[in-house]
C-alpha positions as CSV (number, residue, x, y, z in Angstrom):
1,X,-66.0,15.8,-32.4
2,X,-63.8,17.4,-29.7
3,X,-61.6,19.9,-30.9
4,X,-63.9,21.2,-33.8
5,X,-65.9,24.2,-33.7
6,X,-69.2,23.9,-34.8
7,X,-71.8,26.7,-35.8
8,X,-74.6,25.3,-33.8
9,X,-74.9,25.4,-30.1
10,X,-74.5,22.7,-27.9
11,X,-76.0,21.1,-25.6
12,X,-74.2,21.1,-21.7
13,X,-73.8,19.9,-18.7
14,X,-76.5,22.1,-17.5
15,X,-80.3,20.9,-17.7
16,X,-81.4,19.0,-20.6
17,X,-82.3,20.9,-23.4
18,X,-80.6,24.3,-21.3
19,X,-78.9,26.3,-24.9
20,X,-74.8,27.2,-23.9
21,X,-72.0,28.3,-25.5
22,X,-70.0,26.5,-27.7
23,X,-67.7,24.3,-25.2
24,X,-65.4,22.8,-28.2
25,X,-64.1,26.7,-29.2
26,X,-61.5,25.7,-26.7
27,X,-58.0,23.3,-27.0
28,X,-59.0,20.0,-27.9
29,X,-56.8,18.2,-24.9
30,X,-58.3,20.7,-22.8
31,X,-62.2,20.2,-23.6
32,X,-61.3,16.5,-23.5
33,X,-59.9,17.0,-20.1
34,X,-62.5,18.8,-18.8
35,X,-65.4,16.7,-20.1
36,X,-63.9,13.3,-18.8
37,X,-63.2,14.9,-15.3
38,X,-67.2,16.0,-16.0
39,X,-67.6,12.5,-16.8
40,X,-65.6,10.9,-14.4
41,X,-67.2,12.8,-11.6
42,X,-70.9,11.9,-12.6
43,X,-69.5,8.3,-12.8
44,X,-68.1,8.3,-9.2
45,X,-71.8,10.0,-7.9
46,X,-73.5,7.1,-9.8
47,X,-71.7,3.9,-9.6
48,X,-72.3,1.7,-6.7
49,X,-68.9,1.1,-5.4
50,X,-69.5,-2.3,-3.0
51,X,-71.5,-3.7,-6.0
52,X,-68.2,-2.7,-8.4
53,X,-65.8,-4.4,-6.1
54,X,-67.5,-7.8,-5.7
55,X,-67.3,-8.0,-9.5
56,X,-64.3,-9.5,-11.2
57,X,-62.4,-6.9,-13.3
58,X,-63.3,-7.8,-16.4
59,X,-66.7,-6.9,-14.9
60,X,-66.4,-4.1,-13.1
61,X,-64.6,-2.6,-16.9
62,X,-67.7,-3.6,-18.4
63,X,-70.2,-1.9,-16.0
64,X,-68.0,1.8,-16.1
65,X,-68.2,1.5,-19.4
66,X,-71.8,1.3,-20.0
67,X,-72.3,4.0,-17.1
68,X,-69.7,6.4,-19.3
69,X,-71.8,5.5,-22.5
70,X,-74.9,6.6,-20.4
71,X,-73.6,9.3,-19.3
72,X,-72.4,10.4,-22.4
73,X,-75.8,10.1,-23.9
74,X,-77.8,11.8,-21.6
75,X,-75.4,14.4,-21.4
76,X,-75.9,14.6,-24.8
77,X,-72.2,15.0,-25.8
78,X,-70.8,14.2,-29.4
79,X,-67.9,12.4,-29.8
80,X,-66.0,10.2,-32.1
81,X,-66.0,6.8,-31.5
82,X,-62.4,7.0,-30.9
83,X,-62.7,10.0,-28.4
84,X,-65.2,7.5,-26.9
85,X,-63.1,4.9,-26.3
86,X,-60.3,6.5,-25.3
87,X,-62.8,8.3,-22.3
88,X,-64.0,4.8,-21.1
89,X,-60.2,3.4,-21.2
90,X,-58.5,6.3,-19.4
91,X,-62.1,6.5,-16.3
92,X,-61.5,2.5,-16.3
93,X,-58.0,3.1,-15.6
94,X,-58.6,6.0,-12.5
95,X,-61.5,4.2,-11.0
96,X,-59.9,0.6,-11.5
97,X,-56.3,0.5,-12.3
98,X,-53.2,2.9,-12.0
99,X,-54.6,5.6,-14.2
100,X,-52.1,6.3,-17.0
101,X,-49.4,3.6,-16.0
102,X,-52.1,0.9,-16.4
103,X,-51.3,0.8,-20.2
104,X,-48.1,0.1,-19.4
105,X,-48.2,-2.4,-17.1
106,X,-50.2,-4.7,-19.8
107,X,-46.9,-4.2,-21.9
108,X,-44.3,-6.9,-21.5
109,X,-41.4,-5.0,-23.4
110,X,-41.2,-2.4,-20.2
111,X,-38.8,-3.2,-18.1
112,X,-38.8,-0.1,-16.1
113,X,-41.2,2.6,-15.6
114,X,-40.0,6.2,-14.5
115,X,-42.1,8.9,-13.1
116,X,-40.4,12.4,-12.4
117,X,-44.0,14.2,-11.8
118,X,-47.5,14.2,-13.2
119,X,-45.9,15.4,-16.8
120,X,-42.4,13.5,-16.7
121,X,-42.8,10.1,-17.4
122,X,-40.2,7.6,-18.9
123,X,-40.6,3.9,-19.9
124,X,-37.4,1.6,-21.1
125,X,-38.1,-0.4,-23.9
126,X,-34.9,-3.4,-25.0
127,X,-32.9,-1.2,-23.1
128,X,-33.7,2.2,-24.5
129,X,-34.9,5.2,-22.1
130,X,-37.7,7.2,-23.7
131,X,-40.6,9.7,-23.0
132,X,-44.0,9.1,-22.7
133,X,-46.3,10.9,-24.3
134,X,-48.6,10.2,-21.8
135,X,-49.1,12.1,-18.5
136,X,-50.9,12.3,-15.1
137,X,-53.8,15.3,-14.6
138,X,-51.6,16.5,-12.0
139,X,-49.1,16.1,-9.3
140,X,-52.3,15.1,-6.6
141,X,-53.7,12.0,-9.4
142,X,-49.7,11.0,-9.0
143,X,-49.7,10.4,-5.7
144,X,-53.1,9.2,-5.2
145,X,-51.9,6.3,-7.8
146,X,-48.6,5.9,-5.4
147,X,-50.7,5.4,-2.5
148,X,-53.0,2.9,-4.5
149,X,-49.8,0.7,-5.5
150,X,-48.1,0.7,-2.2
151,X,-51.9,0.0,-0.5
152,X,-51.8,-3.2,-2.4
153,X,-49.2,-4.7,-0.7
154,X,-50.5,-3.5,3.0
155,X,-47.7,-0.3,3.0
156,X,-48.6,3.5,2.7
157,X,-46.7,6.5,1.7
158,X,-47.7,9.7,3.6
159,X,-46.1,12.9,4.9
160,X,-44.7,10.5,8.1
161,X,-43.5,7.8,6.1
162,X,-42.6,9.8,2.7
163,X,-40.0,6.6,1.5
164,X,-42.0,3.1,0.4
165,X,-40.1,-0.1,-1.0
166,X,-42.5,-2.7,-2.5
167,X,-43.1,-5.8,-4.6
168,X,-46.5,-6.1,-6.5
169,X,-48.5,-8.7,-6.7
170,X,-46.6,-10.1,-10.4
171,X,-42.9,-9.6,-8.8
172,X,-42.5,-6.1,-10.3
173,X,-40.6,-3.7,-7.4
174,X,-41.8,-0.5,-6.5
175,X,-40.3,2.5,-5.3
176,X,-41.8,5.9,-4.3
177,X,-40.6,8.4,-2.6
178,X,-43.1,11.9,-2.1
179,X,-42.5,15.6,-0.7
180,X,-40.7,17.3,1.3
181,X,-38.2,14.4,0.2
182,X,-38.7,14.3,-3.7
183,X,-38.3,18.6,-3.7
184,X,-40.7,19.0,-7.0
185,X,-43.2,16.1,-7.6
186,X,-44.5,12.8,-6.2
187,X,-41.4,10.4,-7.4
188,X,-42.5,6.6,-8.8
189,X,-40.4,4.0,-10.1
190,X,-41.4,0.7,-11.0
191,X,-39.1,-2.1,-12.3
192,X,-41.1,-5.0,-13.7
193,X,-40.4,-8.5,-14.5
194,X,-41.0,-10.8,-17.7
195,X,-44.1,-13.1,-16.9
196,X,-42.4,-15.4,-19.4
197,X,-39.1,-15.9,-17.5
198,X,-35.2,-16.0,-19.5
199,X,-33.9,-19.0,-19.8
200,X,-29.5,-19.8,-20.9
201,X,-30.8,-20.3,-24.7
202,X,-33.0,-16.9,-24.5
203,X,-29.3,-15.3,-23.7
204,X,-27.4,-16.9,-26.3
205,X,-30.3,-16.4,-28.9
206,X,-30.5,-12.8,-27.9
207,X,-26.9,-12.3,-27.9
208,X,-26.3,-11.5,-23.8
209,X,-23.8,-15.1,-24.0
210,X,-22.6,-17.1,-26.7
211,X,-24.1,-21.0,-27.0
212,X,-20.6,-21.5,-25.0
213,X,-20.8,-19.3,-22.4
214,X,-24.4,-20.1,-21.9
215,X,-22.8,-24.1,-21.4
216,X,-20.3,-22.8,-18.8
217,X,-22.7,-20.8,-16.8
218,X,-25.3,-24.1,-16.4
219,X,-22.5,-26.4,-16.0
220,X,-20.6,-24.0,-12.8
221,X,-24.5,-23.8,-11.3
222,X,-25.2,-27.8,-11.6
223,X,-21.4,-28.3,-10.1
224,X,-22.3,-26.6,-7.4
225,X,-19.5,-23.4,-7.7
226,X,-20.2,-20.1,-5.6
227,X,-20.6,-17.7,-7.4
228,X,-21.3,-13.6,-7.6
229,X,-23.5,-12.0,-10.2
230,X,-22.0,-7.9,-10.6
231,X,-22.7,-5.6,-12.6
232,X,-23.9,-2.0,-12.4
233,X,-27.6,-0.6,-11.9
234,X,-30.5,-1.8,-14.8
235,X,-27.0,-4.3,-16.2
236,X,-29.6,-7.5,-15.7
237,X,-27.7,-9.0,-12.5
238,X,-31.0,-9.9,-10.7
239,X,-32.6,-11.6,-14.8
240,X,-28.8,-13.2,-15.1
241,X,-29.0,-14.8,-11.4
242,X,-32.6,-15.9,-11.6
243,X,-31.5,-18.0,-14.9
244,X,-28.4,-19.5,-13.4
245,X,-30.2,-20.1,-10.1
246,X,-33.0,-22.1,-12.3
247,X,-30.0,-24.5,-13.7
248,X,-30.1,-26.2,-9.7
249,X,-31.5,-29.6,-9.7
250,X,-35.1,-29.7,-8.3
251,X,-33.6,-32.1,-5.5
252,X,-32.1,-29.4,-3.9
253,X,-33.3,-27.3,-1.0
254,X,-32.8,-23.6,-2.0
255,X,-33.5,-20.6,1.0
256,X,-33.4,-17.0,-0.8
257,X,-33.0,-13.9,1.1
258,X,-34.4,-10.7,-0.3
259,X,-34.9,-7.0,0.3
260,X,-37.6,-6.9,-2.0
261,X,-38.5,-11.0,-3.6
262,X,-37.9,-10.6,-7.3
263,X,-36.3,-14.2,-7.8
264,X,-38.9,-16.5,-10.0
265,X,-37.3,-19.9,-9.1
266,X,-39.8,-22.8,-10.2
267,X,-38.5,-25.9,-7.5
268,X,-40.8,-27.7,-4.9
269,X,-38.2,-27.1,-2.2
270,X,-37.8,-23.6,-2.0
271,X,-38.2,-21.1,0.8
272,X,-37.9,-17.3,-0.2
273,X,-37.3,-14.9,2.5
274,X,-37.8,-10.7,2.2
275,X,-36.8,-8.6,4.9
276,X,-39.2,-5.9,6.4
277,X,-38.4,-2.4,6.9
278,X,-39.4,-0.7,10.7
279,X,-42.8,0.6,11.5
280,X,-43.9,4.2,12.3
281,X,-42.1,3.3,16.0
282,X,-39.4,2.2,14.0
283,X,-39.3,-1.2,15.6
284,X,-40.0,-4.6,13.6
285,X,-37.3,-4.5,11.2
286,X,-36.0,-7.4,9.8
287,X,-32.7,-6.8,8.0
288,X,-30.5,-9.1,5.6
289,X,-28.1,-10.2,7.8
290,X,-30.6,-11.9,9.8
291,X,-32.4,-13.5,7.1
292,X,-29.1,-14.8,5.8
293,X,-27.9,-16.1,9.5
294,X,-31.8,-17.6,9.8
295,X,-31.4,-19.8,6.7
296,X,-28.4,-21.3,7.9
297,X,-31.1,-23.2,10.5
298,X,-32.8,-24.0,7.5
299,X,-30.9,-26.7,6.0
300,X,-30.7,-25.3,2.9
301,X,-28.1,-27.0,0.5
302,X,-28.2,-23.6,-1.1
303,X,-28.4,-19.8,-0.3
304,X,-29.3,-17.5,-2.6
305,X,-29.0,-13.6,-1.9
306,X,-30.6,-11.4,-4.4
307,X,-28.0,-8.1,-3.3
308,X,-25.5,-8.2,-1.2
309,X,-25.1,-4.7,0.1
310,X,-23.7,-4.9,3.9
311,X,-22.0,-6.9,6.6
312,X,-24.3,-9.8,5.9
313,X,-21.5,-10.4,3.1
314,X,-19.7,-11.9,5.4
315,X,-22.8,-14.5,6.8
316,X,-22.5,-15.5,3.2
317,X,-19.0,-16.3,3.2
318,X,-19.1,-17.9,5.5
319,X,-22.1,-20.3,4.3
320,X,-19.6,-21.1,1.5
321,X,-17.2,-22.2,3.2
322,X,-19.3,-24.5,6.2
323,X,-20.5,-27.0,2.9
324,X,-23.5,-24.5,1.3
325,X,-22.1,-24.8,-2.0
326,X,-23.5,-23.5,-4.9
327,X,-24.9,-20.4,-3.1
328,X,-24.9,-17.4,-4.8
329,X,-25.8,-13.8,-5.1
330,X,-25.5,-10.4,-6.5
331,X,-22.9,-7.2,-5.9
332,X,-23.1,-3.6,-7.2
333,X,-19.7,-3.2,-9.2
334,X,-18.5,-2.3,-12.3
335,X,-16.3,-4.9,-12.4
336,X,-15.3,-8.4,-11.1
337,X,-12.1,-6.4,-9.4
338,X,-14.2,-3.7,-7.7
339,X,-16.5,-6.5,-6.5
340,X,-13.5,-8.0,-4.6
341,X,-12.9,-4.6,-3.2
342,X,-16.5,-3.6,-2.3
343,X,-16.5,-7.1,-0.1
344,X,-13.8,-6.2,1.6
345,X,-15.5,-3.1,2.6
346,X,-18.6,-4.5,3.1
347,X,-16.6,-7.2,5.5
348,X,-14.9,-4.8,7.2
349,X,-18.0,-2.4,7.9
350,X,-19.4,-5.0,10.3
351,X,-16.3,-6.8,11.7
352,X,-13.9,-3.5,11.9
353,X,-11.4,-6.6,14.1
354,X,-10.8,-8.4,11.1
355,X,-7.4,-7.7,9.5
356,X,-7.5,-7.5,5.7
357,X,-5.6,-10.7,5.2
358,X,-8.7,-12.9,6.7
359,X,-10.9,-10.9,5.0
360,X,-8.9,-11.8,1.8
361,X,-8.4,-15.2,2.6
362,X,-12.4,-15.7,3.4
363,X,-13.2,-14.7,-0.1
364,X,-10.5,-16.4,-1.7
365,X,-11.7,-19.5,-0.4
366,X,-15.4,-19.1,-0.2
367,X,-16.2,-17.4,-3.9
368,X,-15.4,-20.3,-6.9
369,X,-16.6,-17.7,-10.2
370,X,-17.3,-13.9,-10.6
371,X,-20.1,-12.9,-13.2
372,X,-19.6,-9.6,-14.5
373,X,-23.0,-8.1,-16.7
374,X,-23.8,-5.0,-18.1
375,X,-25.5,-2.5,-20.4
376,X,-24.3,-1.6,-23.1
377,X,-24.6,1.9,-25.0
378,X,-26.8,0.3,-27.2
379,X,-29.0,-0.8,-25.0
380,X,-27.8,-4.5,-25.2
381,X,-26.8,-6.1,-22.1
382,X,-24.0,-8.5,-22.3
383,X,-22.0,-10.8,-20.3
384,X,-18.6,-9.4,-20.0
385,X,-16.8,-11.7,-18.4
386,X,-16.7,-15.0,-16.7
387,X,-13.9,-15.3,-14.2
388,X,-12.5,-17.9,-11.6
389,X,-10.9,-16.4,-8.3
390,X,-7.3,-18.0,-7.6
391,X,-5.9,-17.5,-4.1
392,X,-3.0,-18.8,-2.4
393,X,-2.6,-18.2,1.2
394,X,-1.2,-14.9,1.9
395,X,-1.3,-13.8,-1.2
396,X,-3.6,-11.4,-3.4
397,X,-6.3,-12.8,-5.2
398,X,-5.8,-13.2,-8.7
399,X,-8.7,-13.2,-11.0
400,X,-8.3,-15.6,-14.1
401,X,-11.3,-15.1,-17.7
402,X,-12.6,-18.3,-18.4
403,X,-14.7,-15.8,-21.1
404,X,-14.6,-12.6,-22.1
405,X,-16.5,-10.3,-24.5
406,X,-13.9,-8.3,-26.7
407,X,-15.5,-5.2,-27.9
408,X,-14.5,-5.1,-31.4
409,X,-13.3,-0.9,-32.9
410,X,-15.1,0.5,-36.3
411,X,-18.8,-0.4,-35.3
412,X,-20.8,2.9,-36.9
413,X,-24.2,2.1,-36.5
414,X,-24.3,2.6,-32.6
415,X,-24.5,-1.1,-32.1
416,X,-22.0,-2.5,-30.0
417,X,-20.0,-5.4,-32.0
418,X,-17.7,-7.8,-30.1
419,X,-17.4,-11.5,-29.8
420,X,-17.6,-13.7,-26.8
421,X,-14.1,-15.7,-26.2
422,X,-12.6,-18.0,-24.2
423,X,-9.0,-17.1,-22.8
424,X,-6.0,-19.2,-23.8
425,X,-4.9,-19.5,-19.9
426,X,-8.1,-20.9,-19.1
427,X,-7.7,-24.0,-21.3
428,X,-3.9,-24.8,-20.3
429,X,-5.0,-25.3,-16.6
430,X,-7.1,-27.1,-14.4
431,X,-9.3,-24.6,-12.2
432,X,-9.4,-24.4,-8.4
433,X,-12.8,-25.8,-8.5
434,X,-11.6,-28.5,-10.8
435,X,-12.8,-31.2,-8.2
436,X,-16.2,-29.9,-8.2
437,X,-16.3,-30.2,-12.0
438,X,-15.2,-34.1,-11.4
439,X,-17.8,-35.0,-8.9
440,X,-20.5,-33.8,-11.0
441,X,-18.8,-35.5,-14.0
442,X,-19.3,-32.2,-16.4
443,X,-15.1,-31.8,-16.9
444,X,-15.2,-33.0,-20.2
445,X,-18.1,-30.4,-21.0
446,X,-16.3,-27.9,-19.3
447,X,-13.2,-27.9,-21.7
448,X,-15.1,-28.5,-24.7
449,X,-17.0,-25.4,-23.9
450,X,-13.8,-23.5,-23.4
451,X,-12.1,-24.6,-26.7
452,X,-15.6,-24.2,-28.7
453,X,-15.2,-20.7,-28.1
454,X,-11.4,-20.6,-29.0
455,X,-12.2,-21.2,-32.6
């Protein structure tokens, strides 16, 4: 067994039968190391590599590990079983996979995957940060793994082009970014997606939305409000919009703009759109606001932008407000407040002619309902508010909670206690988008849904 010193000599990597010293006097992770890069090397002199990538993967695993086993024996080499199979797992993984990430990329807790350098690597598990025990052989295995991810997807990552955004195959993002940029170490980060996707009862079952807020949120997407998804990094805003996005009748044409296409909508009438980053003559690049003023010769009934980060808020506003309702998209803010503010900017950054006032006015007009999510200390990730923009001309706009999640003081356990509830204002007026609520004949449910989480 590795790690345990025994009294007779072994038998090496030398000729068959050739006497040398005792190779397991050393550190047990260290003679393991060394005897599967032995291994591993043997494997890649051996294997015929067309043959392996004919086979289907399931195959090719099969066919490394009976070379390893072979190996193994005619090296003469005694290992546990287990030692075994962890060997044949971690080769299958280098030759075939994504060396040590592969085990998590099987796992569908992770929702993010973090690597600082071949030693540093960090998963998030229901919300919770953590280190991995496992590691990379070194910083050159990390990078070879970056440029077999980003290879995938027809995009490299080299000293010219150091910086690589991408989507996998499954919808989960990649980024990488390599040295002289990242100072110490190779940097990866991969956020991944649920193959089972979230649906309005998932939230409320889980605790993101009460059963009445979940009801609000499906009946403001079938109505046909605009609305923004905010929220901070890792708060869920991209999870939260794909599940009010799937609430749109399958009658509808949707287009959905993208930097990076992470939306899993499931209708028949659906274009998605990603926009492409320049080429080594940094020419070719496709950016958001063209997507966005491209789907508007789509006849799409509605837009969907995954982030709004730049003047193409304004392309969106404007869709909004020329009978595209129902659109919708997501914002970087903390708040429903600072998401007003950060469109202004953002509006302002492309059209520096527009006075403040229009700006005001265009958003006022155009965006029915903010979505405010985040994370929690816990972990948790929670809908903190639902709220309706008022505006009257010339005025500031005023935001108004149709819900709100009220923190309640003296939790000790770490857990975050509150309770989703409606706001007494909301119930003692009609909204602005009151007549949306009519034609789709979901007023009734609207107000029940309000006063069912009054009591």
């Amino acid at each position: 067994m590795f790690g345990r010193k025994d009294t007779q000599p072994q038998l090496g990597e030398n000729e068959p039968g050739t006497l040398v010293e005792d190779p397991f006097s050393q550190d047990t992770d260290s003679v393991f190391e060394k005897a599967k890069d032995r291994t591993l090397r043997k494997v890649i002199a051996t294997i015929d590599a067309p043959a392996l990538l004919r086979m289907s993967l399931k195959d090719s695993a099969a066919e490394l590990s009976k070379q390893v086993r072979q190996i193994l024996a005619d090296e003469r080499m005694h290992i546990s079983g287990s030692e075994e199979a962890r060997m044949i797992e971690e080769i299958n993984d280098q030759i075939l996979g994504f060396g040590p990430l592969e085990r998590f990329l099987v796992r569908d807790d992770i929702s993010d995957i973090m690597v600082n350098g071949a030693e540093d690597i960090f998963i998030e598990v229901d919300g919770r940060i953590e280190r991995s025990d496992i590691t990379f052989r070194d910083n050159e295995q990390l990078l070879n793994v970056c440029q077999r991810i980003v290879s995938l997807v027809g995009r490299r990552v080299d000293q010219s082009s150091p910086i690589c955004d991408a989507r996998l195959k499954d919808g989960s993002r990649v980024n990488v970014i390599i040295p002289p940029l990242a100072v110490d170490a190779p940097s990866l980060t991969i956020r991944r997606f649920r193959k089972q996707k979230f649906t309005l009862d998932d939230f409320s079952r889980i605790g993101t939305i009460s059963p009445a807020g979940a009801e609000v949120l499906r009946i403001l997407s079938r109505s046909r409000c605009n609305l923004l998804v905010v929220g901070g990094t890792g708060s869920g805003k991209t999870t939260l919009l794909n599940v009010i996005a799937n609430q749109i009748e399958d009658d509808e044409r949707i287009v959905s703009c993208e930097d990076t296409a992470e939306l899993q909508l499931g209708h028949s009438n659906l274009v998605r759109l990603e926009t492409r980053p320049p080429n080594i003559e940094g020419e070719g690049e496709v950016k958001m606001r063209d997507l966005v003023k491209n789907c508007l010769r789509m006849r799409p009934d509605r837009i969907i932008v995954g982030e709004v980060r730049g003047p193409e808020a304004f392309d969106l506003l404007q869709a909004m407000n020329t009978g595209h309702d129902g659109s919708m998209g997501t914002l970087h803010a903390n708040s429903a407040q600072e998401a007003l503010s950060r469109l202004e900017a953002m509006i302002t950054m492309g059209y520096e002619g527009l006075n403040r006032r229009t700006i005001r006015e265009m958003i006022g007009t155009a965006v029915d309902v903010v979505v405010h999510v985040s994370r929690l200390r816990d972990g948790s990730r929670k809908i903190m508010a639902i709220s309706e923009l008022v505006y009257q001309t010339g005025e500031e706009i005023e935001l108004i909670d149709l819900f709100r999640f009220e923190v309640e003081k003296g939790a000790e356990t770490g857990e975050v206690v509150g309770t989703f509830k409606s706001a007494k204002a909301a119930t003692q007026r009609k909204p602005e988008f009151w007549q949306k609520l009519i034609f789709f004949e979901e007023q009734d449910n609207f107000l029940a849904a309000l006063k069912e989480a009054q009591t």
